[in-house]
C-alpha positions in Angstrom: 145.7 154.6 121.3 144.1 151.6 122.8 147.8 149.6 124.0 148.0 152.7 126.4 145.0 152.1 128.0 146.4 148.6 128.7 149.5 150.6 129.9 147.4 152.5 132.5 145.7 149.6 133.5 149.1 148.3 135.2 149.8 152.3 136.3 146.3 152.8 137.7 146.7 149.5 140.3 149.7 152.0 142.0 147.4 155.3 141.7 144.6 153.2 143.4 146.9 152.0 146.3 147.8 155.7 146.9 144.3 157.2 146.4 143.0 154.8 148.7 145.1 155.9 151.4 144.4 159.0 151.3 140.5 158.0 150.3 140.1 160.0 147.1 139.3 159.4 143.7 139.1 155.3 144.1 136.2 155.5 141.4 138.3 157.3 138.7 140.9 155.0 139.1 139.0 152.2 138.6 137.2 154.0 135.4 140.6 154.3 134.6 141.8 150.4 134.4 138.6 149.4 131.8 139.6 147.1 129.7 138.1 144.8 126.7 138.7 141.5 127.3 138.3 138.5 124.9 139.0 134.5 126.3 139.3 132.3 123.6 140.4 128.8 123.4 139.5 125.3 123.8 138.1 123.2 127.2 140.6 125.0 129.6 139.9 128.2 128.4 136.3 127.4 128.8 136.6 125.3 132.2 135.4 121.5 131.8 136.3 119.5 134.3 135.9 122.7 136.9 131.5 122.4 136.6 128.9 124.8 136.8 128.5 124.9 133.3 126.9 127.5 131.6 123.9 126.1 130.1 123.8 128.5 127.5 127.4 127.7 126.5 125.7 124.2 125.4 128.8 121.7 124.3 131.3 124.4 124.8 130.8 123.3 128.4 131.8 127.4 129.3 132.4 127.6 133.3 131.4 130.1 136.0 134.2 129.0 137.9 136.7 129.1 134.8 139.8 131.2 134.8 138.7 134.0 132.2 135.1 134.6 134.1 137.2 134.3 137.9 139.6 137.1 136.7 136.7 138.9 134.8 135.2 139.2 138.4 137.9 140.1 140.1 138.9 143.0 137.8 135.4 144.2 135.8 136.6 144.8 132.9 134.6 147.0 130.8 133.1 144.8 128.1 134.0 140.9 128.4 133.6 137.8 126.2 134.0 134.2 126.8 134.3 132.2 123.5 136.1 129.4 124.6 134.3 126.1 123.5 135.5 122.7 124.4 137.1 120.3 121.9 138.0 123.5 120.0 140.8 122.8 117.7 143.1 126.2 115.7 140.9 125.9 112.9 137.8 126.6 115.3 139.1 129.5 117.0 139.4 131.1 113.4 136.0 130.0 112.1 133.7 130.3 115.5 135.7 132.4 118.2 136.8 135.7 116.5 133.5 137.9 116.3 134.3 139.7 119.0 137.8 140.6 118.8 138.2 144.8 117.1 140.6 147.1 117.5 138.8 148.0 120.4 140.2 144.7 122.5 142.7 145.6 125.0 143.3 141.9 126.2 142.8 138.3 125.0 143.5 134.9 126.1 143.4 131.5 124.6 144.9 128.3 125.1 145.2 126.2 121.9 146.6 123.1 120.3 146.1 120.5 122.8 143.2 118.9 120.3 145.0 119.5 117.4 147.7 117.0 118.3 145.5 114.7 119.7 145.1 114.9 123.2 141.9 112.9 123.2 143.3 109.8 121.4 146.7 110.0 123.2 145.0 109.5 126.5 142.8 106.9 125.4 145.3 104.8 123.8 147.5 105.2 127.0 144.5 104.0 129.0 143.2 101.3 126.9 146.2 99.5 125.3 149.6 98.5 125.9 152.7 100.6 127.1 154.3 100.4 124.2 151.3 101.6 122.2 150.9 104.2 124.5 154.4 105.6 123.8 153.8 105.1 120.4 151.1 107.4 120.0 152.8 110.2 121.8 155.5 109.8 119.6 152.9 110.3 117.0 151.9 113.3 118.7 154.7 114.5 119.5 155.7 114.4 115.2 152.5 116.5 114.3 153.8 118.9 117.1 156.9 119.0 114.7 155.6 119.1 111.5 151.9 120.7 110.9 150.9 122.4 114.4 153.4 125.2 114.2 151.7 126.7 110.7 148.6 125.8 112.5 149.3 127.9 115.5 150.6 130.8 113.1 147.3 131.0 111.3 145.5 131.7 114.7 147.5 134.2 116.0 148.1 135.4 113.1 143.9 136.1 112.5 143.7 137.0 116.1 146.5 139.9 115.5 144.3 141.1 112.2 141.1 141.3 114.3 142.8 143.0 117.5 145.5 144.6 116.6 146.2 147.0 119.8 145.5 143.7 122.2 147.7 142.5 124.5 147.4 138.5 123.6 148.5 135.7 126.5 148.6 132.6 125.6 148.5 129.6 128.0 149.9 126.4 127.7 149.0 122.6 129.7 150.2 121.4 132.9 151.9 118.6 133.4 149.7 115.5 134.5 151.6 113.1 136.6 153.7 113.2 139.6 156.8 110.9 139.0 157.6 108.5 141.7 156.1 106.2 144.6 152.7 104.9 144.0 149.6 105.9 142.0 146.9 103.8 140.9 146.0 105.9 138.2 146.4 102.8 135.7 149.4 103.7 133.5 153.0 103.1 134.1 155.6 105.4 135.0 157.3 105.0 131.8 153.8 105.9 130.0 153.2 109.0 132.9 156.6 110.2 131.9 156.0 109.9 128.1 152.9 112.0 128.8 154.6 114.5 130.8 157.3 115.1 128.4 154.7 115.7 125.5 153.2 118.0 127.2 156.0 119.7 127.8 156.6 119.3 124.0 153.7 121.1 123.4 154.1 123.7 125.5 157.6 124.3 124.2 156.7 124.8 120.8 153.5 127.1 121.6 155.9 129.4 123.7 158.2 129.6 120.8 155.0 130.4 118.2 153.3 132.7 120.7 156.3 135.3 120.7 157.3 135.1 117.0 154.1 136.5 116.5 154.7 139.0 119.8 152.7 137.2 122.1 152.9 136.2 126.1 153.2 132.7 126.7 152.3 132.3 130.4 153.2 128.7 131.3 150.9 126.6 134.3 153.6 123.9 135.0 155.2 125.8 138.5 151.8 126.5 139.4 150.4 123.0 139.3 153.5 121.4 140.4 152.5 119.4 143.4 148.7 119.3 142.5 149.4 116.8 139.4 147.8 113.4 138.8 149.7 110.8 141.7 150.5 113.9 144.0 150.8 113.6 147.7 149.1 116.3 147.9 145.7 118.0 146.6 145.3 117.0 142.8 143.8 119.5 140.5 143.8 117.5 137.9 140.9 114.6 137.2 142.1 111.2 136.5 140.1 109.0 134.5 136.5 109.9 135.5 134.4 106.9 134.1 131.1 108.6 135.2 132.0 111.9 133.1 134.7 111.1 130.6 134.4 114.6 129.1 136.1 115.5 132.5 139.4 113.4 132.6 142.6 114.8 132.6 141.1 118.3 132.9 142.0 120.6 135.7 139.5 121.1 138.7 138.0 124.2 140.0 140.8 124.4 142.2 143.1 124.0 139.3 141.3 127.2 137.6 141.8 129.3 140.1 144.9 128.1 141.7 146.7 127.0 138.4 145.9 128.9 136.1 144.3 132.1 137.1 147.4 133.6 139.1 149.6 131.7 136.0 147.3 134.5 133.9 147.1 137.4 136.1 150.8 137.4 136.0 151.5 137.8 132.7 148.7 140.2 132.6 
């Protein structure tokens, strides 16, 4: 049965520990932990805003230094593909992403939902017009979260549990952007920042709550990025409005891969 493969996977990190100190049998254990894994998603699943782009990948803007490939290399899974495609909304997961999920796939990952509320036109309305239309339009978001993304989420995990049944499926959710308090010159107004922040958090609420009524691991970013955000003191590993490469704003970093949300994956895994 495939899930206890997955199950040995976590069993055969302690039998490697012990086999190595005593120097035996480190290539059966590893033989032992193959796994199948699928990334899915939308742009960070598929790493914009982290570069070296896949040039292959086209549009989907897929990323060497994205946190499905960094913990593909740092595992070798058995078989391993990355579907992830930027701008992808529910409805493209089930249409384009899917082919190569079986009952064969031990692990999947996606992050999803972000486009389908409108992250896009949320941040450009904050950016471009007034505060108060800025709030209105995450309050607009913030409704569709409400009212049509839940059914939207279900159909998607729903077609991802039909295709990989035995799979162990985490789900990520969206940082945070801003840092509240003292200065930024990021352009928007704390009340604005904090309107974004608490969509997000929104989002990511109902996500988690979607992701396990359909038996899911909702592995959330926030700790991990808290103190990296937007108007941080320290190291931000999130872009801010990038006017060269607009494609890239207010998507994490290659830092933000590997330091956000890679170890926010690896431990739910």
């Amino acid at each position: 049965m495939k899930l206890s493969r997955f199950t040995a996977f976590s069993s055969s990190l302690l039998l490697g520990a012990v086999l190595a100190l005593t120097g035996v049998g480190t290539a059966q254990a590893a033989e032992s932990a193959a796994l199948d894994y699928v990334a899915l998603g939308d742009s960070y699943s598929s790493g914009v805003g982290s570069g070296s782009y896949d040039s292959a990948s086209g549009d989907c803007k897929r990323s060497t230094k994205a946190y499905p490939v960094l913990w593909k290399n740092a595992n070798a899974p058995s078989s391993f593909a990355f579907t992830a495609c930027s701008g992808a909304r529910t409805g493209d997961v089930t249409a384009n992403q899917l082919g190569p999920l079986s009952t064969a796939t031990d692990l999947v990952s996606v992050t999803i939902g972000g486009n389908d509320a409108g992250f896009a036109d949320v941040m450009t309305t904050c950016v471009l017009q007034s505060e108060a239309t800025c709030i209105n339009r995450v309050n607009q978001a913030k409704a569709y979260v409400d009212s049509t993304l839940p059914g939207n989420l279900d159909s998607v995990y729903t077609a991802i549990h039909n295709k990989a049944p035995n799979a162990r499926v985490v789900v990520l959710g969206y940082p945070r952007f801003y840092q509240l308090g003292g200065t930024c010159a990021a352009g928007l107004s704390e009340n604005e920042r904090r309107a974004i922040n608490d969509a997000s958090d929104y989002l990511n609420t109902a996500t988690a709550k979607r992701a396990a009524n359909h038996g899911f691991t909702f592995a959330s970013v926030v700790p991990a990025f808290t103190g990296h955000e937007i108007c941080a003191s320290g190291t931000a590993w999130l872009h801010s409005v990038n006017w060269l490469n607009i494609g890239e704003s207010y998507h994490p970093t290659a830092a933000g891969q590997s330091g956000g949300y890679l170890p926010s994956f690896k431990g739910a895994v």
